[in-house]
TORKE-647890 format. One line per 4 residues: for each residue x, y, z of C-alpha. Coordinates in nm, 2 decimals. Layout:
N
X:Y:Z  ...;
END
This chain:
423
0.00:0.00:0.00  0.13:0.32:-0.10  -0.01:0.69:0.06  -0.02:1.01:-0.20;
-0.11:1.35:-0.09  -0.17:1.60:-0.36  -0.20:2.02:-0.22  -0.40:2.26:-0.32;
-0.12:2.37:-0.61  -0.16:2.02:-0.76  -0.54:2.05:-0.83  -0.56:2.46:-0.93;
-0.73:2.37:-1.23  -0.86:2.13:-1.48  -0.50:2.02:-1.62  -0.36:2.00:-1.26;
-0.62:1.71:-1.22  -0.55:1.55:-1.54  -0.21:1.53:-1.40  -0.29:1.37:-1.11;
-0.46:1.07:-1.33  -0.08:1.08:-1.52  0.10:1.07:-1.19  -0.13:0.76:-1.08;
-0.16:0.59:-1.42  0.27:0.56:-1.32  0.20:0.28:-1.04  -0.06:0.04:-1.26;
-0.26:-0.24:-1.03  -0.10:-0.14:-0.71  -0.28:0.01:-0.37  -0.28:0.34:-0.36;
-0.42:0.60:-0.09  -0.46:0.90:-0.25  -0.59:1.18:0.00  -0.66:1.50:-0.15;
-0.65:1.89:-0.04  -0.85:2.16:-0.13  -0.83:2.32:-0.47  -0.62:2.61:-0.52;
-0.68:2.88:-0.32  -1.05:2.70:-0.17  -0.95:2.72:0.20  -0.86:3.09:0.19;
-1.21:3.16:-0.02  -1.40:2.95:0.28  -1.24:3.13:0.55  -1.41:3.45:0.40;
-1.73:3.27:0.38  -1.67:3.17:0.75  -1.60:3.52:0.88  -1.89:3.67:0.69;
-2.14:3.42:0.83  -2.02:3.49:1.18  -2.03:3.89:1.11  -2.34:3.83:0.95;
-2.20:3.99:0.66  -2.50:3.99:0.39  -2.20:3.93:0.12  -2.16:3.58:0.21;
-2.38:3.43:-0.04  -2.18:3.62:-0.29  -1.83:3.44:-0.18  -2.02:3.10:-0.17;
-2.14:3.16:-0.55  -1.76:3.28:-0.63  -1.64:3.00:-0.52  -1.90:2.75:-0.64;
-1.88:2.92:-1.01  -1.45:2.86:-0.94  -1.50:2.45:-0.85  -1.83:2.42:-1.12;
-1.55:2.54:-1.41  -1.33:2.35:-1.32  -1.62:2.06:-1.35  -1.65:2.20:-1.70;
-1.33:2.10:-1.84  -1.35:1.79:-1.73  -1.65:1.69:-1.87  -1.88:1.77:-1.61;
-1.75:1.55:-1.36  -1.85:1.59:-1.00  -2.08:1.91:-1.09  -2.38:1.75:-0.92;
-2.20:1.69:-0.60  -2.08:2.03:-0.62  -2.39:2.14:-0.63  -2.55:1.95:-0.35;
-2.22:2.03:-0.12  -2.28:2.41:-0.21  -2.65:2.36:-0.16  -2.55:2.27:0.21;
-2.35:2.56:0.25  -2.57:2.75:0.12  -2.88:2.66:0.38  -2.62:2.63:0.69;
-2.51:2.97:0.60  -2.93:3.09:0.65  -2.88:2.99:0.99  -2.73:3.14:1.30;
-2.38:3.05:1.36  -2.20:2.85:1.67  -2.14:3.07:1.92  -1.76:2.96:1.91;
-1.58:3.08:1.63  -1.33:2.77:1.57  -1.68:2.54:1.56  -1.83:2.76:1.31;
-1.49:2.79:1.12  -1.49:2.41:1.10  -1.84:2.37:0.94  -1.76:2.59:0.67;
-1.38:2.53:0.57  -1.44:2.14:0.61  -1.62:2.14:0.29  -1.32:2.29:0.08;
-1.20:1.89:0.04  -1.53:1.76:-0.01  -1.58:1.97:-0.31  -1.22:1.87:-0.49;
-1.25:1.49:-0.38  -1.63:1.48:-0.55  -1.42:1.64:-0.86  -1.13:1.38:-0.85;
-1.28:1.09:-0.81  -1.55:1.11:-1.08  -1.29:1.23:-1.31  -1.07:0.94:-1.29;
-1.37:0.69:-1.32  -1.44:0.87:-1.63  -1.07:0.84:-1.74  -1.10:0.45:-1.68;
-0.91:0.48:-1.36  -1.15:0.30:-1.10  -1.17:0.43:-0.78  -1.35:0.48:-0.41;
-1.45:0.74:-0.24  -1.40:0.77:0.12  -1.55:1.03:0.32  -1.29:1.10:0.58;
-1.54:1.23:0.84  -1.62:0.87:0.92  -1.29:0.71:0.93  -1.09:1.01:1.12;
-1.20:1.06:1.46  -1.10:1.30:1.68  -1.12:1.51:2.02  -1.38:1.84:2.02;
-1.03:2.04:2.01  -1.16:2.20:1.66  -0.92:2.37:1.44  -0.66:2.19:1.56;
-0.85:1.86:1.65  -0.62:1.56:1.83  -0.69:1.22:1.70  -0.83:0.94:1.84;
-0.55:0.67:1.73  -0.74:0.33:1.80  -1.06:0.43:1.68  -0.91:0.60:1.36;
-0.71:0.28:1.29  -1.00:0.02:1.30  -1.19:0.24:1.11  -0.96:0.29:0.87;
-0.85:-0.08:0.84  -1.23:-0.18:0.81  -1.28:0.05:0.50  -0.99:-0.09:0.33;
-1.05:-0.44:0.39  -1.08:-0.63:0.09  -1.31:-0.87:0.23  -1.51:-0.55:0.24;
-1.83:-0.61:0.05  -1.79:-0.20:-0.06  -1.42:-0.34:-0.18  -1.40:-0.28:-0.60;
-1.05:-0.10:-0.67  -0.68:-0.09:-0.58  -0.76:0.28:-0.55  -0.91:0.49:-0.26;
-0.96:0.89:-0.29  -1.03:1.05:0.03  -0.99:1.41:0.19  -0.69:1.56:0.34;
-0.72:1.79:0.69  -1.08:1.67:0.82  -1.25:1.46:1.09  -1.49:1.41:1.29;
-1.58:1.44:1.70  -1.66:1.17:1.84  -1.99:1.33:1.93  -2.01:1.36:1.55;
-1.91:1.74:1.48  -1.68:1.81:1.16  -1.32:1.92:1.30  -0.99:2.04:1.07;
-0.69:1.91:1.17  -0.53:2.23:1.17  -0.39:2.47:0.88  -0.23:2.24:0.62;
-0.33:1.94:0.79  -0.39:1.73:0.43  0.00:1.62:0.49  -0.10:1.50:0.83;
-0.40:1.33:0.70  -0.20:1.13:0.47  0.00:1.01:0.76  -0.25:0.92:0.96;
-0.37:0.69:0.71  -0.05:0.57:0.61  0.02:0.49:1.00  -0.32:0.28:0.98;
-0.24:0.11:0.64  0.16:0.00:0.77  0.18:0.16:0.44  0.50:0.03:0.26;
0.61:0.41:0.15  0.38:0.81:0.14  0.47:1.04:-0.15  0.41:1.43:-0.10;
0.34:1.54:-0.45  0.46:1.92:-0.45  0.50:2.25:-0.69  0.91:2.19:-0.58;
1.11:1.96:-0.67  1.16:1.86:-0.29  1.24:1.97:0.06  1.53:2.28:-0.01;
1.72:2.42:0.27  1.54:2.74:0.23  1.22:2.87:0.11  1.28:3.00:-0.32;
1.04:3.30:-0.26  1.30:3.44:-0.04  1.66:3.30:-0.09  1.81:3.23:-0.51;
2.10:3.00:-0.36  1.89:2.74:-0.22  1.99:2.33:-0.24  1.82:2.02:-0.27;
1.79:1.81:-0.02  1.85:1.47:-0.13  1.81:1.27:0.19  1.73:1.39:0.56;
1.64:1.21:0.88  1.35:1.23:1.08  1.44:1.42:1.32  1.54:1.69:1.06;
1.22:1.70:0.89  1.05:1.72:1.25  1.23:2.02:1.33  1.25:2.22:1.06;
0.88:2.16:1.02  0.82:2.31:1.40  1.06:2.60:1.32  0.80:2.69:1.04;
0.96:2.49:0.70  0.61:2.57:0.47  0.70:2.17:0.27  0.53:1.92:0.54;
0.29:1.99:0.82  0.50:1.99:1.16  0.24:1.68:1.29  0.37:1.44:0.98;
0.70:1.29:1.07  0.59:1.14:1.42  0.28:0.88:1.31  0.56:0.76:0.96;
0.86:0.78:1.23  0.64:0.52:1.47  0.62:0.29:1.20  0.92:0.36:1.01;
0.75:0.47:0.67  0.96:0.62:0.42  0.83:0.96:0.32  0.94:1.12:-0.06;
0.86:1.46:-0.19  0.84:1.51:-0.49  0.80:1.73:-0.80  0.42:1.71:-0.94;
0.52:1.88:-1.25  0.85:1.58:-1.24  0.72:1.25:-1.12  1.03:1.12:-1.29;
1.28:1.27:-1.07  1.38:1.14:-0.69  1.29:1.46:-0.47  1.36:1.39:-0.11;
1.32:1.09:0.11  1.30:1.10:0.46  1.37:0.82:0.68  1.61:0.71:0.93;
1.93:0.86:0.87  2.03:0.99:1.20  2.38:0.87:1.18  2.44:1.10:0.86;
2.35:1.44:0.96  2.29:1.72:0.74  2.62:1.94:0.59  2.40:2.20:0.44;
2.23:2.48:0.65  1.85:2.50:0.63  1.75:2.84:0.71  1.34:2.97:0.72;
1.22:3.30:0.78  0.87:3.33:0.93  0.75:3.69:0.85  0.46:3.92:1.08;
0.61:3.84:1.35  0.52:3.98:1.73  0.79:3.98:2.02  0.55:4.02:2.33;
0.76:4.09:2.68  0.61:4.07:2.98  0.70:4.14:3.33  0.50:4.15:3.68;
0.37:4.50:3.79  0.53:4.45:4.14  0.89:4.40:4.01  0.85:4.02:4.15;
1.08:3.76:3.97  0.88:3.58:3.66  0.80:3.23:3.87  0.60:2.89:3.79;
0.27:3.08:3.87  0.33:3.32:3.71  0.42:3.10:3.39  0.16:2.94:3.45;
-0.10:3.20:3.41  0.06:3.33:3.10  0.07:2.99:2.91  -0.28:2.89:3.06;
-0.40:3.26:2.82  -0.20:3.16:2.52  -0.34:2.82:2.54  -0.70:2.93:2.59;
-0.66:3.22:2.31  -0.49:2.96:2.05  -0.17:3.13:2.06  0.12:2.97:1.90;
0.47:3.03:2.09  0.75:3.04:1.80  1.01:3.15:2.07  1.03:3.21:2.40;
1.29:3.32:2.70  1.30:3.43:3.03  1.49:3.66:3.27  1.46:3.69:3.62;
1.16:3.99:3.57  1.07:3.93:3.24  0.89:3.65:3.00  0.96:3.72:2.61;
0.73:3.51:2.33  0.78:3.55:1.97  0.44:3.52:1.80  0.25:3.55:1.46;
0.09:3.87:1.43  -0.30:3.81:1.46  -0.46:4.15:1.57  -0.77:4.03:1.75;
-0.57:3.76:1.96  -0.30:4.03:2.03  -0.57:4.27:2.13  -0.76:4.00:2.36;
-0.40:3.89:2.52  -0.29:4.22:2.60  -0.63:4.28:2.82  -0.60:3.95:3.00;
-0.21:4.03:3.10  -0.28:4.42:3.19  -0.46:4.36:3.54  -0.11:4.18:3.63;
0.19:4.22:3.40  0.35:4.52:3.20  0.29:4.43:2.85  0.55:4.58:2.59;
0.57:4.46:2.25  0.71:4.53:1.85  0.57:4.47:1.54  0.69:4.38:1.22;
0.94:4.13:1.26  1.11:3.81:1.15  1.20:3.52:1.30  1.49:3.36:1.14;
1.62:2.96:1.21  1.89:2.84:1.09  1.97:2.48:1.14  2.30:2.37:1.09;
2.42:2.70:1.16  2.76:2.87:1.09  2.85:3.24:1.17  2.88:3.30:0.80;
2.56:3.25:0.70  2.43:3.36:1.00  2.55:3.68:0.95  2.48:3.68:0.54;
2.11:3.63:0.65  2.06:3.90:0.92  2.22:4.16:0.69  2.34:4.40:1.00;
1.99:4.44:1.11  1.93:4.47:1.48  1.88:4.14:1.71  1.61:4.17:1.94;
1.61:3.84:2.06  1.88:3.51:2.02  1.87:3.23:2.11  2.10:2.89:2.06;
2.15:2.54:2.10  2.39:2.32:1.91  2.28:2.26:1.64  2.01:2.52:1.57;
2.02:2.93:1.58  1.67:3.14:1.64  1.70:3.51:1.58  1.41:3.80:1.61;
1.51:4.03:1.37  1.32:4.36:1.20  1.20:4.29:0.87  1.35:4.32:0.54;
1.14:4.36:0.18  1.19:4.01:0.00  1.37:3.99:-0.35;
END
């Protein structure tokens, strides 16, 4: 059994799905997984519709149309295919939408933006069945089940794994073909409400299943040729990576590396499944395999910048040193408020955190902390990593700009830096 993911870049449009049908017609007769993300830019277009129908914005029916017109082209040029469950899945919106929503934001968030896959799977898999390329259609809502933590739901391992061994059983009466489509970054509660596995969680997905299947290898089909050392929209001297270990992938994926969801490695480490990513556009050439290599490490620096960043410091309003309760309130807010920690240190009187720049979680944080702590903060920052680290590059990539906040271990360097316009 093999595990394919294909983004959001590898389905933009109608000849980005006929390439997917190349890409598969590659491994004739064997099992294949394939779990799909949304189209293009379908989860950015539903997080509009989400906001609007918790503003009550009377322009949400306008975005839904948008972005059924978008997915219902798309149909077009390939013959119609999934237009009618289009439809119907837009339909649903569309009533949901005439209703009031959740009162918690991440709930409503999730009934909307869960759809996105829905929509390109229903596209997919009718296509290929047109193109002679048999397939089932899972609905991952039923096989992935989680906790109620939505937006960034935890899974339920044991219950995920029968489920998902019991759909791919070929003593299965529902058993007709070596390939299964299903969707990338949803679930389901186990009191039965739709939950995202958090943003780019279709990598995750595939893992999950892959985990479930003892899959013999997963492929990450891509718009680069593999994992670089640094991210081509920023840096012209970036490398290949031909191999990296686990532990690599792990941590350059926490640090913020854009080419695998941070959650991926652990579920395909736990089992020891080779993961490749590779070049959609390429299928012919190796990309990148991780795997077990932690007796080679890597020569080659990997550096990523994470932009809009926030460096929040904090410190008590009675001068009294930064303790475990203290700690304790601040990362009980964070936690509550869904604030990510890219960075953090400590002095004796003062708690710094390096954090993406969302407004209305700043804003909410900052009124929590006054009654207790002094709250300073800047805006407009970067956080640089660099793994691998040297004092040459390290100093090539902060270009003489002014160090708010370092920190370093041995093997990687984190550095809060002001901003810089990209090339």
């Amino acid at each position: 059994m093999k595990v394919f993911k294909f983004g959001g870049a590898s389905l933009r449009d109608a000849e980005a799905v006929r390439n997917v049908r190349e890409i598969l017609n590659r491994f004739p007769g064997e099992r294949i997984c394939v779990v799909i993300s949304a189209m293009g830019k379908t989860t950015n277009a539903l997080e509009q519709v989400a906001d609007a129908w918790i503003n009550q914005d009377v322009g949400v029916f306008s975005l839904l149309s948008g972005l059924e017109n978008f997915h219902l082209e798309i149909s077009s040029e390939l013959g119609g295919a999934g237009s009618l469950a289009v439809k119907s899945i837009i339909r649903d919106i569309r009533l949901l939408l005439q209703s009031a929503p959740p009162s918690l934001y991440d709930a409503a968030y999730d009934q909307i933006v869960s759809n996105g896959e829905l929509l390109s799977t229903a596209i997919v898999s009718e296509f290929l069945s047109r193109e002679g390329v048999p397939n089932q259609l899972l609905d991952a809502r039923k096989l992935i089940i989680t906790s109620e933590a939505f937006r960034n739901a935890r899974i339920s391992w044991d219950e995920t794994t029968r489920r998902i061994l019991a759909a791919f059983d070929e003593a299965n009466p529902e058993y007709e073909a070596p390939l299964y489509i299903t969707q990338g970054f949803i679930g389901c509660s186990s009191s039965g409400h739709p939950v995202t596995l958090g943003r780019e969680g279709s990598d995750f997905s595939a893992a999950i299943f892959a985990y479930a299947l003892d899959a013999g290898e997963m492929i990450i089909w891509k718009d680069v040729p593999g994992v670089l050392n640094a991210d081509p929209r920023y840096f012209d001297d970036t490398v290949l990576l031909d191999r990296i270990s686990y532990r690599d992938a792990i941590e350059l994926a926490y640090f913020g590396a854009s080419v695998i969801h941070p959650k991926t490695i652990q579920p395909l480490q736990n089992k020891n499944i080779p993961l490749y990513v590779k070049s959609f556009e390429k299928p012919e050439e190796k990309g990148t395999l991780i795997h077990s290599f932690e007796d080679q490490p890597l020569n080659t620096p990997c550096y990523i910048v994470k932009k809009d960043q926030v460096l929040v410091s904090v410190s008590p309003n009675d001068f009294s040193f930064i303790a475990e309760d203290g700690l304790h309130t601040i990362f009980g807010l964070l936690s509550h408020m869904g604030i990510r920690i890219n960075l953090m240190q400590n002095s004796a009187i003062s708690f710094s955190i390096c954090i993406d720049d969302h407004p209305d979680k700043l804003n909410r944080l900052f009124k929590a902390l006054s009654g207790d702590f002094r709250v300073k903060y800047n805006r407009g920052l970067e956080l640089i990593t660099i793994r691998y680290y040297n004092k040459k590059i390290t100093d090539k990539i902060v270009n003489k700009r002014p160090v708010l906040l370092e920190q370093k271990s041995r093997l990687t360097v984190q550095l809060v830096v002001e901003s810089q316009k990209s090339k």
